[in-house]
MMTF fields as JSON, N, C-alpha, C and O atoms, coordinates in Angstrom:
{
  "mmtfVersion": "1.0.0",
  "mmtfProducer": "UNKNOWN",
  "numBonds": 387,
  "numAtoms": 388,
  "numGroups": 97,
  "numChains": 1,
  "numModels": 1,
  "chainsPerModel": [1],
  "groupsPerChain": [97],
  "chainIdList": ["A"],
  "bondAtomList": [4, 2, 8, 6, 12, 10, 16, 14, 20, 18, 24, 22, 28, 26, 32, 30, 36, 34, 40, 38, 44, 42, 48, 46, 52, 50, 56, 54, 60, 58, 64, 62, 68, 66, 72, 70, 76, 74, 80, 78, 84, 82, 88, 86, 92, 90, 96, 94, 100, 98, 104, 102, 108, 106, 112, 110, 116, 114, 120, 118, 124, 122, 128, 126, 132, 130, 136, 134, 140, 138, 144, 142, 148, 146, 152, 150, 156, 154, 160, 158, 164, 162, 168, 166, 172, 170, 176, 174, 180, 178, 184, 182, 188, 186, 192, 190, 196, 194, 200, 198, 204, 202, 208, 206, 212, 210, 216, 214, 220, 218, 224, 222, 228, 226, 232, 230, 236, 234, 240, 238, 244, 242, 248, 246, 252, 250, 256, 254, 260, 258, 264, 262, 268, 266, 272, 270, 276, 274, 280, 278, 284, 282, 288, 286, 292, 290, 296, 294, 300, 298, 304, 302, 308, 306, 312, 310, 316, 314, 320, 318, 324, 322, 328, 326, 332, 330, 336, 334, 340, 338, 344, 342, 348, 346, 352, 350, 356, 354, 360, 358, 364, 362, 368, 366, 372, 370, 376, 374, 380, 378, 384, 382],
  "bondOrderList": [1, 1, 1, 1, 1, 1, 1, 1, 1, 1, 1, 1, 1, 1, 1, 1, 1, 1, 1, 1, 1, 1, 1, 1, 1, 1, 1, 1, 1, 1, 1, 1, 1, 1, 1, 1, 1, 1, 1, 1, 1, 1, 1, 1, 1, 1, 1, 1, 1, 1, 1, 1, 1, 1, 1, 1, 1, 1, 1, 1, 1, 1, 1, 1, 1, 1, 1, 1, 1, 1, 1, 1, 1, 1, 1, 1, 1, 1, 1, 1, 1, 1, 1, 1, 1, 1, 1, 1, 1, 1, 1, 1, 1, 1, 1, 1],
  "groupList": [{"groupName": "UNK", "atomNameList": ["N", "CA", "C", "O"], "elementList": ["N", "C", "C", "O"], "formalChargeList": [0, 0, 0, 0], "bondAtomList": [1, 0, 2, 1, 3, 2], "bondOrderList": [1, 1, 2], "singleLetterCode": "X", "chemCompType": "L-PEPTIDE LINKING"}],
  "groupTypeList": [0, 0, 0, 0, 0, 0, 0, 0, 0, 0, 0, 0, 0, 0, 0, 0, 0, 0, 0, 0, 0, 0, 0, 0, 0, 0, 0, 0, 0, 0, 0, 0, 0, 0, 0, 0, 0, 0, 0, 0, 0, 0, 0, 0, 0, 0, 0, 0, 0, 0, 0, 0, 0, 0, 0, 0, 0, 0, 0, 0, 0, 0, 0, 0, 0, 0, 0, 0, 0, 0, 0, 0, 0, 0, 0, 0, 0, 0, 0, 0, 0, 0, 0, 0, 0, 0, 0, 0, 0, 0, 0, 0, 0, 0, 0, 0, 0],
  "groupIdList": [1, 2, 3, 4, 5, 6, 7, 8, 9, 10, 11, 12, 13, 14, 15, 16, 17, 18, 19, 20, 21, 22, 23, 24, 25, 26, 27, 28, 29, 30, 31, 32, 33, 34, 35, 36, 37, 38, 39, 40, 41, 42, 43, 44, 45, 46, 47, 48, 49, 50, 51, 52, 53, 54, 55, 56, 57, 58, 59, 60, 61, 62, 63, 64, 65, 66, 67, 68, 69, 70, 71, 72, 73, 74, 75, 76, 77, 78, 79, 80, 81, 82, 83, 84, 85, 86, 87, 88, 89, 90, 91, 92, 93, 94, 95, 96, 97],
  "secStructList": [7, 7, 2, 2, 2, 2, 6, 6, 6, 6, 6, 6, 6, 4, 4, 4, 4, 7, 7, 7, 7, 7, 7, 7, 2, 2, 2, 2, 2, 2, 2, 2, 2, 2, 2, 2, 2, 2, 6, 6, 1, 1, 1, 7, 2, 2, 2, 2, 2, 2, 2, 2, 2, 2, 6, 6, 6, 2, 2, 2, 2, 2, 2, 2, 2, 2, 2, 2, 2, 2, 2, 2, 2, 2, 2, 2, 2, 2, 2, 2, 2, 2, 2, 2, 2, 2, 2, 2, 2, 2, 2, 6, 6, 6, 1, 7, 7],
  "xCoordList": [144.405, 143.577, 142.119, 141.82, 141.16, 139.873, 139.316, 139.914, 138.028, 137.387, 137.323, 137.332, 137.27, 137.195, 138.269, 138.062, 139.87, 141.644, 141.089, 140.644, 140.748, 140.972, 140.407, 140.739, 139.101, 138.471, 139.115, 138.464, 140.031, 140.371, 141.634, 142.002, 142.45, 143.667, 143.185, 143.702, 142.279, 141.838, 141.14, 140.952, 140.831, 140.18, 141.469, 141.532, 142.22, 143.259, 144.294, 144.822, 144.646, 145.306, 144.457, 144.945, 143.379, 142.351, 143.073, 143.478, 143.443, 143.461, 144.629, 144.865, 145.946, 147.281, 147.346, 148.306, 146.829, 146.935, 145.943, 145.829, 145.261, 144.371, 145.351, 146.277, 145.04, 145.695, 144.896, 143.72, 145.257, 144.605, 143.965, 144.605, 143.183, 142.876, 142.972, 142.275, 143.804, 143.918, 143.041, 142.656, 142.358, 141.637, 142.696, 143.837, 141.432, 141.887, 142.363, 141.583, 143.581, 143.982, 142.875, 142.595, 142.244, 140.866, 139.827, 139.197, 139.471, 138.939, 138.955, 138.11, 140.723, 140.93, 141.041, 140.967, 141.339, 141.419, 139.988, 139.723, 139.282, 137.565, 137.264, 136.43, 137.862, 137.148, 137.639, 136.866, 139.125, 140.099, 139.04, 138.277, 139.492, 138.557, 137.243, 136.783, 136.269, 134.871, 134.91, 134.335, 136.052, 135.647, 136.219, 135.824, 137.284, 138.046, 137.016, 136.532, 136.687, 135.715, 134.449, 133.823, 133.689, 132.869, 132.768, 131.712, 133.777, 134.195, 133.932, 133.533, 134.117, 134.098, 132.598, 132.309, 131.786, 130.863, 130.073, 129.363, 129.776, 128.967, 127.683, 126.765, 127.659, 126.968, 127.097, 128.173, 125.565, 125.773, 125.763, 125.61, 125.894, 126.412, 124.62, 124.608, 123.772, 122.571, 122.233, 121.53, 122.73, 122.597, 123.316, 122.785, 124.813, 125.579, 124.738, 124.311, 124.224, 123.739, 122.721, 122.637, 121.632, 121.063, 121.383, 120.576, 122.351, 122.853, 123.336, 123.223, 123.937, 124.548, 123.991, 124.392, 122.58, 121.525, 120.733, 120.087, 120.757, 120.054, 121.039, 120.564, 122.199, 122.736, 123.164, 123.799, 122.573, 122.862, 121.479, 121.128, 120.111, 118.858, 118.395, 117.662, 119.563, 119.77, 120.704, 120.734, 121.586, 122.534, 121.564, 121.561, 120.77, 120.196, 118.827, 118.483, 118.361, 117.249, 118.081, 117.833, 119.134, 119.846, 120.442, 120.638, 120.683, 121.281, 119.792, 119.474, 119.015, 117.436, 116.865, 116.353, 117.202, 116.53, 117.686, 117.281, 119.26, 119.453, 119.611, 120.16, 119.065, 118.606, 117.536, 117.507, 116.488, 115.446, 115.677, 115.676, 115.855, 116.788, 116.887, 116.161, 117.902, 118.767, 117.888, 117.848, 117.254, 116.18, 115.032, 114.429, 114.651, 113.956, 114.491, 113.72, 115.661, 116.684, 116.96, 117.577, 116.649, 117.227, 115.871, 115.97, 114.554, 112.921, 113.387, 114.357, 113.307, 113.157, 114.053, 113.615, 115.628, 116.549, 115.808, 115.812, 115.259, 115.069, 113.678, 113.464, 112.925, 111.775, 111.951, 111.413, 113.027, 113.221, 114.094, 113.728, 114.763, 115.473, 114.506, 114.751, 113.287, 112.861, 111.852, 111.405, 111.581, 110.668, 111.214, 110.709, 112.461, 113.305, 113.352, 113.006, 113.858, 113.718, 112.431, 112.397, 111.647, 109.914, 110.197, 110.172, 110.572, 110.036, 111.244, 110.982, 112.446, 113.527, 112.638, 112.291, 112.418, 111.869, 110.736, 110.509, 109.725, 108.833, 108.871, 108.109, 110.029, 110.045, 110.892, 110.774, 111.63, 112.738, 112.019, 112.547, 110.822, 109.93, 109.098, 108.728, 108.944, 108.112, 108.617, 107.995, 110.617, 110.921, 111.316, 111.966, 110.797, 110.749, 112.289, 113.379, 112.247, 113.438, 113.587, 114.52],
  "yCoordList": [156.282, 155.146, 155.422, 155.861, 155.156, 155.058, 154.034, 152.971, 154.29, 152.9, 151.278, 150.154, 151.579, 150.669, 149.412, 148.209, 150.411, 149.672, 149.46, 148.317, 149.984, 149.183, 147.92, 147.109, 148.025, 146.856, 146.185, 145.145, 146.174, 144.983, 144.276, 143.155, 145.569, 145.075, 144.261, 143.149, 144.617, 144.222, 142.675, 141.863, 142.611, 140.886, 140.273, 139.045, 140.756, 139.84, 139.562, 138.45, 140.505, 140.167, 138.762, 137.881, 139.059, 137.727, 136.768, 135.905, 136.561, 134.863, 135.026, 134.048, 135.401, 135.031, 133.899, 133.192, 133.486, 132.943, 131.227, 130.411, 131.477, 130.446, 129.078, 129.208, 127.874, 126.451, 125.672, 125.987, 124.989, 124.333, 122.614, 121.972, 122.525, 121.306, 120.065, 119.838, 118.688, 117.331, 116.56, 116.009, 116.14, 114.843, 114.018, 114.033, 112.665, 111.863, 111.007, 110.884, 110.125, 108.996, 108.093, 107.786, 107.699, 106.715, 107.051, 106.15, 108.11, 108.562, 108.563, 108.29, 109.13, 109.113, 108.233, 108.056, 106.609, 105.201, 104.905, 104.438, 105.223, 104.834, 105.396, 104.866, 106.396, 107.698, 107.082, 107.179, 106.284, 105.644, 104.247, 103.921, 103.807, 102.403, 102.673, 101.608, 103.608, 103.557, 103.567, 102.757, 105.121, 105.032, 104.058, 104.057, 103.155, 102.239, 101.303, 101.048, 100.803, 99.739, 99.95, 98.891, 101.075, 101.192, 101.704, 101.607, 102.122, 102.405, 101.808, 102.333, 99.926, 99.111, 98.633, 98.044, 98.828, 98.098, 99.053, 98.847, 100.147, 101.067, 100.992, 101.804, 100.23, 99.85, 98.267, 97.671, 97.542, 96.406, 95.91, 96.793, 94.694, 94.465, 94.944, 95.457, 94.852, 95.435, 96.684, 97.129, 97.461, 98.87, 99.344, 99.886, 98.822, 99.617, 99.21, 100.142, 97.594, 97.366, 98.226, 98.751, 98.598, 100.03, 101.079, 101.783, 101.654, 102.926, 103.012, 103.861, 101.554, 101.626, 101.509, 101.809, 100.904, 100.941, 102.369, 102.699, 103.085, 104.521, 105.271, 105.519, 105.618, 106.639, 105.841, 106.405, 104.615, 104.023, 104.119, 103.667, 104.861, 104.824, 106.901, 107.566, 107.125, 108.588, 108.92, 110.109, 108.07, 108.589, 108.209, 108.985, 107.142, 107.395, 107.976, 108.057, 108.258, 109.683, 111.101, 111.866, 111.184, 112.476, 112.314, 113.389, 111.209, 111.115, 111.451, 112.408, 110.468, 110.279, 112.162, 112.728, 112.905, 114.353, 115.129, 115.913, 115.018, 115.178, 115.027, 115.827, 113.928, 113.471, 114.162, 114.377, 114.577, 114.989, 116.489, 116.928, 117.291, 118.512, 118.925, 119.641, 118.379, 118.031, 118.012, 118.908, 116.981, 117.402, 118.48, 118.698, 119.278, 119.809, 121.133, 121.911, 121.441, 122.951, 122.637, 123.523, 121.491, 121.095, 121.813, 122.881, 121.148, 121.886, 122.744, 123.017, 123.28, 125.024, 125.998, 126.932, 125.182, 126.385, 125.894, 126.778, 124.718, 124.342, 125.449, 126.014, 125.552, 126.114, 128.029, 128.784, 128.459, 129.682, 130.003, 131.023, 129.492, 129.698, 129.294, 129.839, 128.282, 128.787, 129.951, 130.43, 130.322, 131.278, 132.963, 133.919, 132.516, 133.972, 134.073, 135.119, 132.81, 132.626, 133.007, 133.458, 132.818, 133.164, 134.697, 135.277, 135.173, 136.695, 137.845, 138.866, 137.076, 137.603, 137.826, 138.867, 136.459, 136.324, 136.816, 136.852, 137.329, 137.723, 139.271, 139.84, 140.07, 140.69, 141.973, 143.171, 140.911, 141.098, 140.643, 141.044, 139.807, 139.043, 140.981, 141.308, 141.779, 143.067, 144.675, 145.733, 144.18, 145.006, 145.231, 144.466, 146.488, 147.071, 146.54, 146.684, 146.17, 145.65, 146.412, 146.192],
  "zCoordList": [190.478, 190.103, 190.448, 191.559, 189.462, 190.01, 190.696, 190.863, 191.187, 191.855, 190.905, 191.408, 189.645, 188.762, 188.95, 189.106, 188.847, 189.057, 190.107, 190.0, 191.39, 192.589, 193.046, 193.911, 191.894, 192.756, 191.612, 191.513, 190.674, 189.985, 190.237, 189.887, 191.211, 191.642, 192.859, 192.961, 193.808, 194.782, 194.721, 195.626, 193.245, 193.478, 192.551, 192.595, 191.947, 191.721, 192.749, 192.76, 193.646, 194.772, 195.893, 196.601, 195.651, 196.402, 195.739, 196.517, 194.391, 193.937, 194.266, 193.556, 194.784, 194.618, 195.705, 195.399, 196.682, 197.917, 198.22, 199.135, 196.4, 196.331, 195.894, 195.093, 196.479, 196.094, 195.156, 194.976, 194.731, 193.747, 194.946, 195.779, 194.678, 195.341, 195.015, 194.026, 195.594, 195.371, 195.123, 196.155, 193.968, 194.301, 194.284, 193.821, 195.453, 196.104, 195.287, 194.342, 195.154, 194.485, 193.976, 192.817, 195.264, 194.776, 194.131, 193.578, 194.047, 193.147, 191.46, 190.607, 191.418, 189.993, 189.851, 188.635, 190.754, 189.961, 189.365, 188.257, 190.194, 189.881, 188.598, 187.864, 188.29, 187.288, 186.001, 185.048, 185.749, 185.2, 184.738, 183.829, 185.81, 185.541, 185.279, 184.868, 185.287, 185.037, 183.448, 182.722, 182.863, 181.579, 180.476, 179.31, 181.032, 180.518, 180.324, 179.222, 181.361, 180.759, 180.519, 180.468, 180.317, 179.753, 177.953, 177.327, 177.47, 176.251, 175.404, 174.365, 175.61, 174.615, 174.426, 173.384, 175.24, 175.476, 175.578, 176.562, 175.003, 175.408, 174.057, 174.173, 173.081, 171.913, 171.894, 171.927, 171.823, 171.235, 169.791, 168.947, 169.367, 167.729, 167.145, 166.026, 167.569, 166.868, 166.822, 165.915, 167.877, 167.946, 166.276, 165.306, 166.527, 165.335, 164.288, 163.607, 163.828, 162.513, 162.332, 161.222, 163.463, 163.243, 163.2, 162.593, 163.624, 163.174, 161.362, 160.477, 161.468, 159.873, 159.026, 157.901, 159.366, 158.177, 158.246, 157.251, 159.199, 159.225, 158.226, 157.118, 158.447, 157.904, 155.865, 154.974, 155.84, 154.006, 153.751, 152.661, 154.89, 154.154, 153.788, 153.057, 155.024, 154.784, 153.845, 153.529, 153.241, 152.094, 150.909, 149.954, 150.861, 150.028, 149.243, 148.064, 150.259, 150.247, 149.834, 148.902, 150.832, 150.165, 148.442, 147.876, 147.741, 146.506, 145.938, 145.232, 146.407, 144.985, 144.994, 144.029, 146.599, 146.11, 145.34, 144.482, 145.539, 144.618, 143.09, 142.333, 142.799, 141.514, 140.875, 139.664, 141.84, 141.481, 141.417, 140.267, 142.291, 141.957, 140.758, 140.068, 140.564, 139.076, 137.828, 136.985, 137.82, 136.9, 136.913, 135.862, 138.253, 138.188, 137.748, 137.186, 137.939, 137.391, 136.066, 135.475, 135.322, 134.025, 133.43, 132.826, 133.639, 133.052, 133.463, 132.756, 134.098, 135.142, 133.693, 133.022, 133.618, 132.71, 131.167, 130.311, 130.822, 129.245, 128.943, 127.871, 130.07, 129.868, 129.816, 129.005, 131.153, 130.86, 129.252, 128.667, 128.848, 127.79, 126.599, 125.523, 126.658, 125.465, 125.295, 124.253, 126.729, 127.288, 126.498, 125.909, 126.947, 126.125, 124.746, 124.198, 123.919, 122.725, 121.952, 120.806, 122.556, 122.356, 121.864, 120.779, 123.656, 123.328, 122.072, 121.436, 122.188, 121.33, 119.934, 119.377, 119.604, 118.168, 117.783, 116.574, 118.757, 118.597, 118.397, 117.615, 119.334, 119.516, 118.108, 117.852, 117.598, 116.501, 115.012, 113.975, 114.955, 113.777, 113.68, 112.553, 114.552, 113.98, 113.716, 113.621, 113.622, 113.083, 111.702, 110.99, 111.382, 109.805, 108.838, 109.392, 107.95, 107.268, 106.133, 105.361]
}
């Protein structure tokens, strides 16, 4: 074995002898009861009506840019395609027949 195995057998033999430690009963009642009753009550009825009006003023900013999008790839492809059409015809209008 090299020095490497030993010091790895050597610190796993350290944990065989380790216990796990008790918390105290009263403790976990406290820890129990703290998040129990704080759960329900952790938002009041105006908080949520603001949250719920944030995310129906963010759904609808996200629809109107994709709306706009949309039309802007619609010019973008109507304009490259007649852009091509241009040069096809132009290009095909000066050969010899």
């Amino acid at each position: 074995m090299n020095s490497h195995d030993t010091n790895l057998e050597t610190t796993l033999k350290s944990l065989d002898n380790l216990r796990r430690l008790e918390v105290p009963i009263n403790l976990k009642q406290a820890i129990k009861n703290n998040f129990s009753s704080n759960a329900s009550s952790t938002m009041s009825i105006t908080q949520k009506w603001m949250l719920a009006a944030s995310v129906v003023i963010l759904i609808g900013i996200n629809v109107l840019t994709i709306k706009q999008y949309s039309k802007q790839s619609e010019k973008t492809t109507d304009t490259a395609s007649n852009e091509k059409n241009l040069v096809y015809k132009e290009y095909f209008s000066n050969t010899i027949e």
